[in-house]
Structures are given as C-alpha cells and as structure tokens.
N, C-alpha and C positions, 0 to 999 in steps of 0.2 A: 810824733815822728813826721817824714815827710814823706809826699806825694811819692811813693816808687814808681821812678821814669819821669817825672815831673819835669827836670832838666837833662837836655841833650847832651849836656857837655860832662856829666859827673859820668864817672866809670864806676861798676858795680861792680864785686867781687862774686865769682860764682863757686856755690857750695853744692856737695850732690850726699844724699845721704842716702840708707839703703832701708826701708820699711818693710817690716815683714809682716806675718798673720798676729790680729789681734794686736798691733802698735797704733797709737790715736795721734794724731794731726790738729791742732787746734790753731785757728788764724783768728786775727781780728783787727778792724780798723784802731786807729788813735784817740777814736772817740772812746771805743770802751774807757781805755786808762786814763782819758784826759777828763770823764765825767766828773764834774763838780757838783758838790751840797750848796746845799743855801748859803755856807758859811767860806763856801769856795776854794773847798780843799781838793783836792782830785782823789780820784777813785783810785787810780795807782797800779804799780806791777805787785807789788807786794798782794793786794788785797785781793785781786784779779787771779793769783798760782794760788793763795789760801784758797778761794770759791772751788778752783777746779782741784785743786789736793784734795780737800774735802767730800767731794762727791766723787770720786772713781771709780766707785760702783755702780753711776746711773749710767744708761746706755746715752748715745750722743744728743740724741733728743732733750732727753730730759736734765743731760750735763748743762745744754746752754740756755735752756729754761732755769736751769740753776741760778747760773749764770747771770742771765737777765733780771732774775725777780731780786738777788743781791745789788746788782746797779742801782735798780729802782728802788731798793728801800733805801741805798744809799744815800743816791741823789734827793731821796723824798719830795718827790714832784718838783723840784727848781730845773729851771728852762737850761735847753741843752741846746748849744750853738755848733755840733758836732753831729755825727751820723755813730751809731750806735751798730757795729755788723760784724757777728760771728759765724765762722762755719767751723763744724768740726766732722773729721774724719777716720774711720775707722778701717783698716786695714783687713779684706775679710780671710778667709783662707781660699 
C-alpha cells in the first residue's frame, strides 16, 4: 500500500468505528504483507488473517510473536527491502 498522507493532494475518506471491552485492533505496515521468500512470493493478506485467526487465544504479546516468527519462517532469511511493524491492541474494560 501506500505512505498514509504521503500526498497533500489525495483526500482520505474518514471512518469512525466504535470498540468496546475485550475488541483487538491489529495494524501493520506493507512490509508485513509484502515480505517475500527466496522464491519472491509475498507473504500476503491471506496468510497474515490465517497467522492471526489461528492464534486468538494468545494475548497480544504473544499474537504478534506469533506473527513474526510465521513471517520469518516464511521468508527464511531472504533479504527484506521493507520495514516489518505491528501493533496490536486490546481494548481493556
């Protein structure tokens, strides 16, 4: 994707949504999904909702370690020309 606010001139569409107790927030840069293997596939949207489907039982910590340690065996050490950055958040009561 691109730089959000990157360009002055693009108009952004505003969304407001309403989060309650125990709802999780997961962001993450283009690197995540754009991570390629040796064979320079990308890591993808697809792969990236199966990591986080999969584990929704770990608390957020341990979600994006999830997270990460799947990238990385994806990728299997081929060079990444991208920034790798997730937060996730968790709504408390």
């Amino acid at each position: 994707g691109f730089v959000l606010g990157g360009m002055e001139e693009i108009k952004y569409k505003q969304h407001e949504m309403q989060l309650t107790s125990g709802d999780e927030l997961y962001l993450y840069t283009d690197g995540v999904t754009e991570a390629t293997n040796i064979n320079d596939e990308l890591y993808g949207e697809d792969r990236l909702l199966a990591a986080l489907n999969n584990n929704m039982d770990l608390n957020t910590d341990e979600l994006l370690s999830s997270v990460k340690n799947d990238i990385d065996c994806f990728v299997n050490g081929a060079h990444q020309f991208d920034d790798i950055t997730m937060v996730a958040f968790k709504v408390g009561i």
